[in-house]
N, C-alpha and C positions, 0 to 999 in steps of 0.2 A: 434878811441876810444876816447871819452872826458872821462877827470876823475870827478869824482863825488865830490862834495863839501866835506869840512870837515865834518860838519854834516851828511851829506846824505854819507859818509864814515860811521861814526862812527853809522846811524842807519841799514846801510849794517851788518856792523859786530854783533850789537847787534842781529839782527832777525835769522843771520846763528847761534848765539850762541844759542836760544831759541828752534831752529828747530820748531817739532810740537806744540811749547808752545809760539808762537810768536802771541802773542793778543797785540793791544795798552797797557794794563796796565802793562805785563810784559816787553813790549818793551824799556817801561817809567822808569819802577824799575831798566830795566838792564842798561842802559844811566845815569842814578843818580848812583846806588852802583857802578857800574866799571869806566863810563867814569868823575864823579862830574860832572853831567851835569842836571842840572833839567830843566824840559822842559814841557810847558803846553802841552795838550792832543793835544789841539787846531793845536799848534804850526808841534807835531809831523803829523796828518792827512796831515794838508798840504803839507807838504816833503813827505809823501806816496805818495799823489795824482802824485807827481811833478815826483817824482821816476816810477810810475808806466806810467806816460805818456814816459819817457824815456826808458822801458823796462827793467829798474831794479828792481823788486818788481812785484809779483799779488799775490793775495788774494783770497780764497774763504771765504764766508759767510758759519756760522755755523747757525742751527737753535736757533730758541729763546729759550732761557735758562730759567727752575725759575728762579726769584730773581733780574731781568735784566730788570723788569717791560715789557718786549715783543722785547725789543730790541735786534736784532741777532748781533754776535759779527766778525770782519773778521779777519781770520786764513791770516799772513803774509808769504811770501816765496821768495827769493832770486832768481831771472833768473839765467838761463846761463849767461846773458849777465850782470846781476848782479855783479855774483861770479871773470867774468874774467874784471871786472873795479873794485874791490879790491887786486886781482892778481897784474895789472898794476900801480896800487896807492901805494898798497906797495913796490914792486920792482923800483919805483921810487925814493922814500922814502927812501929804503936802500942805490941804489945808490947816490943819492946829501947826505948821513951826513957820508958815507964812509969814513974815513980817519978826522971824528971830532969831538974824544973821549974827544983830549983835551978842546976843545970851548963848548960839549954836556955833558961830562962827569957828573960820580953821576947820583942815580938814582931817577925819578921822584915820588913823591908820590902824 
């Protein structure tokens, strides 16, 4: 199991939090309001692409919307093999800062 970048972490989490609402622009929205992370569109597709060569992430295409000028939009989603490289990222995570409230202490805003 490789762990997934911090980024490519943090767009794991946003797309499981989105569920069936996981479009680039809300993916974009939920990376800026939860994680202060602003990120061109650009930016996030490629770590799609990159996650989805790695079997974390697929997508289906929605049909063409109004107002999209014909461009169809793709519905993001989390693998298995997604979900359990967040599992082990975080359980990692917990264990290396175990025991350092005092050095970590205080909470992040």
């Amino acid at each position: 199991m490789t762990f997934p970048g911090e980024f490519e972490l943090m767009v794991l989490l946003a797309v499981l939090r989105l569920g069936d609402e996981a479009f680039a622009v809300e993916v974009l929205r939920e990376l800026d309001e939860r994680a202060g992370r602003k990120v061109s569109r650009g930016a996030l597709y490629k770590t799609l692409e990159r996650m989805h060569e790695k079997n974390l992430v697929e997508w289906d295409i929605e049909e063409t919307m109004p107002g999209r000028g014909g461009h169809p939009r793709r519905r993001f989603r989390v693998t298995p093999s997604g979900v359990a490289a967040v599992r082990v990222s975080q359980h990692a995570l917990r264990r290396l800062s175990q025991g350092l409230d005092d050095v970590l202490g205080g909470e992040v805003r």
